[in-house]
Each structure stands twice: as C-alpha cells, then as structure tokens.
N, C-alpha and C positions, 0 to 999 in steps of 0.2 A: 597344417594350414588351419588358421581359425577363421572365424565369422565375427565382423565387429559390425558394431552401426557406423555410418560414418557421419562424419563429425559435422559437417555443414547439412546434409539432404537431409541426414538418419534413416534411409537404406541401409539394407543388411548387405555388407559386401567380405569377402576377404581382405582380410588384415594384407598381404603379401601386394594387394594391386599398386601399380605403381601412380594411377589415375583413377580417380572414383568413376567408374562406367555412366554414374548418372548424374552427376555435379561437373565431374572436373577437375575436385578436389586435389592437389598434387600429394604426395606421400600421405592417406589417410589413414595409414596405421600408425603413423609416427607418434610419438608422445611428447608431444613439445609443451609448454607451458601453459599455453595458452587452451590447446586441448584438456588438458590435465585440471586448470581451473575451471573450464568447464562443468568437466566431469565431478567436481570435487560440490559445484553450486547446483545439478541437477542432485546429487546425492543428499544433502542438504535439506532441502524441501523448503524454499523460502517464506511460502505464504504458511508453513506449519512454523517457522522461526519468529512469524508476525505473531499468531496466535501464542504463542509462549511469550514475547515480549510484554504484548498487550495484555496477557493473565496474569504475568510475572507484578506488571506497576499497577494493574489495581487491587491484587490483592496487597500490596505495600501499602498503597493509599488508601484502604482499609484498615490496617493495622497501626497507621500512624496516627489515625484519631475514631481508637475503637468506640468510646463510650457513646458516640453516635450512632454506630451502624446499624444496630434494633429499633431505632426510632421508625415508628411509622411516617412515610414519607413518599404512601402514595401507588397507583400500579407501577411505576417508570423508577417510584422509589427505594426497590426491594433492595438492600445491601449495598445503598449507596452511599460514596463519600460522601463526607461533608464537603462543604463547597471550602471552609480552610484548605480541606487536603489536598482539594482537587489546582488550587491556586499554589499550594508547595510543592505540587509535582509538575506544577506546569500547563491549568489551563490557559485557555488564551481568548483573545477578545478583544475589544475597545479598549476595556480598565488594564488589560495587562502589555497591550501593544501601546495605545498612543499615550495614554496617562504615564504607566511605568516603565516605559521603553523596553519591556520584554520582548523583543522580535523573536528571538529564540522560541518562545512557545508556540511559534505557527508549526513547529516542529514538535516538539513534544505532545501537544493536547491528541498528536494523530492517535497515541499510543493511552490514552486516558479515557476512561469512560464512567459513566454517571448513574449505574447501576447494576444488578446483577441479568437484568434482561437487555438493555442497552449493552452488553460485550458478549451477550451470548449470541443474539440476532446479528453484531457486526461480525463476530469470530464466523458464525457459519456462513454465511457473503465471503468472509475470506477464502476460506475451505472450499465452495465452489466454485470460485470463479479466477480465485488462484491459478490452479492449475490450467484452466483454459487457456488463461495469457500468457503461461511461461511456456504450454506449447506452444503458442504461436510467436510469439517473440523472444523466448530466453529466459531464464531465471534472474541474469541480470539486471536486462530492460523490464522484469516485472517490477523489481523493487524502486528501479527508476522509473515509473508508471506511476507506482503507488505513493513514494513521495511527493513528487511533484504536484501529483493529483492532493495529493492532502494539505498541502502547502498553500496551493490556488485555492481550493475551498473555502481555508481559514481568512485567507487574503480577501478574496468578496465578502466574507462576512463580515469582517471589521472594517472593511469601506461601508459597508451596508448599513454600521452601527451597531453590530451581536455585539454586547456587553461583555458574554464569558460564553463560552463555550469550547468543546471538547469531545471527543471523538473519532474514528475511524472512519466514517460511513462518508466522508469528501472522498478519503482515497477509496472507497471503496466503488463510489459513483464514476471515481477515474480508471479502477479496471474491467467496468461493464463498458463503458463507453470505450475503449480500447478493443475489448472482444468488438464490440461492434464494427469498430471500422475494421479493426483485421477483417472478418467476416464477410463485408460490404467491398473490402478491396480486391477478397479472392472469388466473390460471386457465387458468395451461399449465402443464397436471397435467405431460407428458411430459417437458417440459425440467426440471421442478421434479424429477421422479425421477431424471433423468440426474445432474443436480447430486447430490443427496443419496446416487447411488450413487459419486459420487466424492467426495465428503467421509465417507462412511464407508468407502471404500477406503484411501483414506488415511490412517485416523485406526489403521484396524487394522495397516498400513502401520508407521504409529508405533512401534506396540506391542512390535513383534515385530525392529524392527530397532536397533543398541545406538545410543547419544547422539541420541537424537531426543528434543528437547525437547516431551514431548505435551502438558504444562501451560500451554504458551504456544498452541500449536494450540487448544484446549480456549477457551483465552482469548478468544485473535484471532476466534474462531468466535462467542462469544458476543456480542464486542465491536461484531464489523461487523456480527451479524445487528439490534443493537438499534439504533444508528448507522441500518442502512441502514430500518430502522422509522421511527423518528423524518424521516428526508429525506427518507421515502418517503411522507409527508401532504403533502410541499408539489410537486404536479404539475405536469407541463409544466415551461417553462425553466428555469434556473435565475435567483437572483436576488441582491438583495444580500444577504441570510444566508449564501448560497450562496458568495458571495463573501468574505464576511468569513469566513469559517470556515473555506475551504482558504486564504485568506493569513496566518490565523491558526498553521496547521499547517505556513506555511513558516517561517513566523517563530520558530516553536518549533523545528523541524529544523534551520534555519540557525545560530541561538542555542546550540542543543543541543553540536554542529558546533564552534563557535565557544568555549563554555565546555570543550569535552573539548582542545581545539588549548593551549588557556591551562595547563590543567593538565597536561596532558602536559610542554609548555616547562617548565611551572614546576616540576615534578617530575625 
C-alpha cells in the first residue's frame, strides 16, 4: 500500500482508496491523463521555464547586434539591446501595433527586456511569486495568468500611446494581483496585505523612476486580477479548460514567436 497526494485536495492519502476521504475524488490513485499531465506541469516548474525563455531571447537580442552592447547607456542601460534588436525580436507599442500592424508583439515584448537589470528584477518577481500562484491555482492557470496579464498590459499601453515598449513586469503585476485575490477569496487578510503592500510599492516605484512603463503595470494588474477571478470559480484540480487555455496561450506565444522570426527575415 502506498501514500500518494491526491490529485484535486493534495492530502496525503493511500493510492488503494476508492474515494478521496477529504475531496471525494473518485479513484484518486488512477493514472489517467489528465492526472498524469498534471503531474508532468508541476514537475516542470513553469515560472523557472519563464525565466529560461526570457534569458534565452535576451541574450539572442544581445548577440544579434553585439557592436552595441558596451555602449554606455545609462543605470537601466547596462547590456542592453539596442532598440534595432529589441524591434526584430518583437518589441511592441504604438509604432509596432497601429503603424505596423504587429499585433503579435503584444505577445512577444512579454518575454523581451531592455537591459541586464531590467530581466534580473523581472526574473526574481518571477521566481517569487511563481510559485505562489501555481499553489493556488495550477501550473496551468499560472501560465494562463501570466499571459493574459502581459497581453492586457501591452493592450493599455498602446491605447495610452507607449510608442515601444517591452517586458515582463505587466504579467508579472498579473500574478501579484492573482495572489491577492486568491488570498482575499480564502480570508488570509495578512497575506492579502503583504501583497497589496507590494503591489503598491511598486506601482509608486513606477512613478518616480524614468522609462518605467506603468500603463502596462496598470494593465497586467487589472488583467490577472480578472483572469485570476474567473479560474478562481473553478476549484480544486485543474481540468480540461484548464488545459485548453494554457495550450491555447502556447500556441499563441509560439505563433507570436514564429510570425515576428518571418518578419524580421523578411524585412
């Protein structure tokens, strides 16, 4: 007789019960598919597959127009693209959304960033706050969190008028504002104020420091809090909505990815 978690609660029960004693769960030792994909996305580690992505395409967009990257260019400057590169890999904005009809980089710019302290500060926001959201909602619905939330960001800020801009830190305002309502939904006042005192650290943060895009912060905030609303009626495991919604959002990122590579070449 073994000891599993089970799959919806994650109580520690025996594999053999025919009923999860504290869900419900009907055969919880089973290994069906859908368990099994689970299992295979918590093993994964999503928000550390962000931070690989996002290290992966700026150091590319470093290397594809090196003879810049030693330019002094500032504190916010330190080993950053040139704005060429950061427009071949997919920033986004006004110039690149309503002028050049790139809709696609509301998607790509999540994974772009504009120097070596800019992706160090988003990477670690990843790395903490990650993991809070995939406990409480799924490795799935984190990555559906996170895009959405970065898409909404990009989205207000070229209503707004941001010319160009690029970065993580919309989706990343969507998976604090997530933790918060998870948080506020299960009546952990304390956690819910910690959050909120760092989402308004940050926002005033913004404010007061120069090229911080806050209209996408603003966004991504709004973005994941309503996102994380809506996934937040469907409890316990995840399932296939759940599924189809973060394969939905690779497929858009890949795609995204994939139509910015085209245009570049072809440009």
């Amino acid at each position: 007789m073994a000891a599993i978690l089970c799959p919806r609660c994650r109580k520690l029960i025996s594999s053999d019960e025919a009923v999860c004693p504290f869900c419900g769960l009907r055969r919880p030792g089973s290994r069906s598919f859908a368990r099994v994909l689970r299992g295979w996305a918590e093993a994964a580690d999503f928000s550390r597959w962000i931070v690989y992505v996002c290290a992966g395409v700026y150091v590319a967009a470093l290397l594809s127009d090196p003879q810049q990257v030693l330019v002094p260019g500032g504190f916010m400057g330190v080993l950053a693209p040139t704005q060429r590169a950061a427009v071949r890999f997919g920033a986004t904005g006004t110039f690149p959304v309503l002028r050049l009809g790139y809709w696609w980089t509301l998607v790509t710019a999540i994974y772009l960033h504009g120097g070596l302290l800019h992706i160090l500060f988003n990477m670690m926001w990843v790395r903490q706050l990650g993991p809070v959201v995939e406990r409480a909602f799924g490795p799935f619905r984190l990555f559906v969190i996170f895009t959405v939330a970065g898409v909404c960001g990009f989205l207000l800020s070229v209503r707004m008028g941001h010319g160009m801009t690029l970065g993580a830190s919309g989706a990343i305002f969507g998976l604090l504002a997530a933790a918060i309502e998870y948080f506020r939904r299960t009546g952990a006042q304390l956690w819910t104020r910690q959050f909120l005192q760092w989402a308004l650290i940050m926002f005033v943060f913004g404010l007061f420091f120069p090229g911080v895009d806050n209209w996408a912060h603003a966004g991504g905030f709004v973005g994941g809090y309503g996102t994380a609303l809506v996934l937040g009626r469907h409890r316990g495991a995840e399932g296939l909505w759940s599924y189809a919604a973060a394969g939905a959002c690779g497929m858009a990122t890949v795609g995204a990815f994939v139509l910015q590579a085209l245009q570049a070449l072809g440009g």
